[in-house]
Each structure stands twice: as structure tokens, then as C-alpha cells.
Residue, then its C-alpha position, 0 to 999 in steps of 0.5 A: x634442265x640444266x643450270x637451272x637449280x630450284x633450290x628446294x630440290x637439292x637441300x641434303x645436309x645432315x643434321x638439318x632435317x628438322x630445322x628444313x621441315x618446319x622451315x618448309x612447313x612455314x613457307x607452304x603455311x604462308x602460300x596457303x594464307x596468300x591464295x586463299x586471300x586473294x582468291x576464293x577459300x575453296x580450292x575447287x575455285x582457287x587454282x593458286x590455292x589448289x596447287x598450293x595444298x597440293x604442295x603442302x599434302x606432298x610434304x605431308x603437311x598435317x591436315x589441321x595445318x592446311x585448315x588453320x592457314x585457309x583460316x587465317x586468312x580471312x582473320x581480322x589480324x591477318x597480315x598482308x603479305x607482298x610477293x617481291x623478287x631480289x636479284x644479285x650474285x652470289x659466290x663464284x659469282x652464280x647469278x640468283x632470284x629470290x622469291x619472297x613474301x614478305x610482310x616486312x620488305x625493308x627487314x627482308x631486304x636487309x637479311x637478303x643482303x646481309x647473306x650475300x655479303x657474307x658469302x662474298x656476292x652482292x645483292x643487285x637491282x632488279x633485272x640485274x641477273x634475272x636476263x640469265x633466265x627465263x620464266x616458265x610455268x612447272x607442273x610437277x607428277x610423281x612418276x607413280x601417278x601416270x606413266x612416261x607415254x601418257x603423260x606425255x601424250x596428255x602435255x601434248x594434248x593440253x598444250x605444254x611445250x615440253x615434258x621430261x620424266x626423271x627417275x621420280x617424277x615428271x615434269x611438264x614445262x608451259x608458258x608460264x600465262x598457261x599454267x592453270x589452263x595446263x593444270x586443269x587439262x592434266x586434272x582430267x587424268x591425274x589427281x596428285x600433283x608434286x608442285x605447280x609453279x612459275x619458275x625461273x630457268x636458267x639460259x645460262x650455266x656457272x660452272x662450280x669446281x668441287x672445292x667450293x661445293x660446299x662454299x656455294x652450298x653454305x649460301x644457298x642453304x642460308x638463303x632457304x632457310x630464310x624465313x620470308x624467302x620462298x624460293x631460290x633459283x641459281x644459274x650454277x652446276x656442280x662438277x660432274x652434277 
């Protein structure tokens, strides 16, 4: 796909494994406690919280991990996270959507917009760079799960309007109102999911010449890195990428 650049995907720099890790580690946690808040505790009856300890399994996230964010969301500490996008432009001007949840918005804003200026982009009002994509529901297979014709015949059947398989994995595209209905129908033959998500796509690419590769690496990099921020979608592709 294109232009279109999920930012977990493509985090490679060296020496921040660990730091990335745990980052992860938080993000997954915080999903976990969120579905589990707003729909039953049982996965078997919580699509959102199903694929969201799918997610975590595929990181291998520790057990306890898993059972300890279930957990907490049910505490009578527990605090109320609220889902909300930012939008804007970053260096070279690559279009951006950041997802996060937050407990905190004005904190959050503040750090989203204090990364921005520092990388010379601005952060925008909502629908300022978002009519650069659109949104799609993303089911994610491990390529050792299910081979290329069967998945692609199990996509058709469940009503996806797409499926891709790369090197690894493949990746079923849908409506993103159908997604769990998509889900459950691929369940009936595959029982290992990499992700499931509504994710924004790119209509549109930003072409990033090599030498400000690692400029535009830096800011997305810092973005994720952010604790509240869940996820970071660009419309930017690297030279001969």
C-alpha cells in the first residue's frame, strides 16, 4: 500500500530496541485496559479486546502482562482514557494522523504539538490532512498461518474487499464498519492474528528525497515514542522504498 506508512511497521533504529519494546509493551497494556473497560472482560465476547491480546501475544507480551491490564480495568483507580486524533504536517511536509489515548488531552496536545514544531511541521485542526486518506479496516495473518490461495479465498468469502499477501504476511483490507464481522469469519479457519485495525490509507504520496530520510525518520520516531500516542500514519515514501 503505497504512501500509506503505519508507523510500528518500520521502527529500525539501532540502539533503541529496548526503549521501543517497552514503549510497545505500554501502548498494547493501555488498549487492553480500554476494551476490556468498555465491553465485556472476556475476550470470547469483546471482539476489541480479542484482537487487542492478539496484538499483544504477537509482541510476546508476558502472560501476567495481559492478565494484569484485563485487571485494571475494572480497579476502582482506574483511569478513563479518551480515544482522540491529531492531524497536521510534518517535515517536508508529509501529511500525519496520530491516534491516541489519553488521560490527560491538554498534556497530550502539548507534547504532540511541541514534536511538530521541533521538526519544523505544524500541528493542524482536525480534518486538515485527514481528506489525504481514508479509512479501512486492516486484518493482519502471519504468512505461516494459512497459505496465499486460502486466505485469499477465505477474504472473498468473508466479504473483505481486498487481501495482499507480502513476504510475511498477508493482509486483508475491508470496510472498516465490517471489520469484526470479517474477523469472526476468517476465526473459522485461522486462530493467530498479527493485528486488527482500523487504519488510515494513504489517497495520496509525499515523495521524501534521501537526504532527509533520517530528518523524517527522527520525527516519526519521536512521535511513537510518545507515551499516549498510539498510533502514527504519513502519506510520505522514501526513495527508492
Amino acid at each position: 500500500m503505497a504512501g500509506h506508512s503505519h508507523w510500528a511497521g518500520i521502527k529500525h533504529k539501532k540502539g533503541k530496541a529496548d526503549k521501543l519494546r517497552s514503549s510497545l509493551f505500554s501502548k498494547l497494556s493501555r488498549e487492553i485496559t480500554v476494551a476490556a473497560k468498555l465491553g465485556d472482560k472476556d475476550p470470547d465476547m469483546n471482539s476489541r479486546l480479542r484482537s487487542a491480546i492478539q496484538a499483544a501475544r504477537t509482541a510476546n507480551m508476558p502472560k501476567d502482562n495481559i492478565e494484569r491490564a484485563i485487571n485494571k480495568s475494572s480497579g476502582a483507580d482506574s483511569q478513563n482514557y479518551e480515544s482522540l486524533r491529531y492531524e497536521g504536517f510534518g517535515p517536508e511536509k508529509i501529511a500525519v494522523i496520530i491516534e491516541a489515548l489519553t488521560d490527560n488531552k491538554n498534556r497530550t496536545a502539548s507534547k504532540i504539538r511541541t514534536i511538530f514544531q521541533k521538526h519544523g511541521g505544524s500541528l493542524g485542526m482536525q480534518g486538515s490532512a485527514s481528506h489525504n486518506f481514508i479509512q479501512v479496516g486492516v486484518i493482519k495473518v502471519d504468512k505461516k498461518e494459512i497459505s496465499d490461495d486460502q486466505i485469499l479465498e477465505l477474504a472473498i468469502e468473508s466479504g473483505a474487499k481486498e487481501c495482499i499477501s507480502n513476504h510475511s504476511f498477508h493482509e486483508v483490507n475491508c470496510e472498516k464498519n465490517e471489520i469484526y464481522n470479517v474477523k469472526n469469519k476468517l476465526e473459522t479457519k485461522i486462530k493467530n492474528f498479527i493485528s486488527t485495525e482500523i487504519e488510515w490509507k494513504s489517497l495520496n504520496t509525499k515523495m521524501i528525497s534521501k537526504d532527509k530520510l533520517e530528518t523524517t525518520m527522527d520525527f516519526l520516531e519521536t512521535l511513537e515514542e510518545e507515551d499516549d500516542v498510539q498510533s502514527v500514519y504519513t502519506n510520505h515514501k522514501f526513495e527508492n522504498n
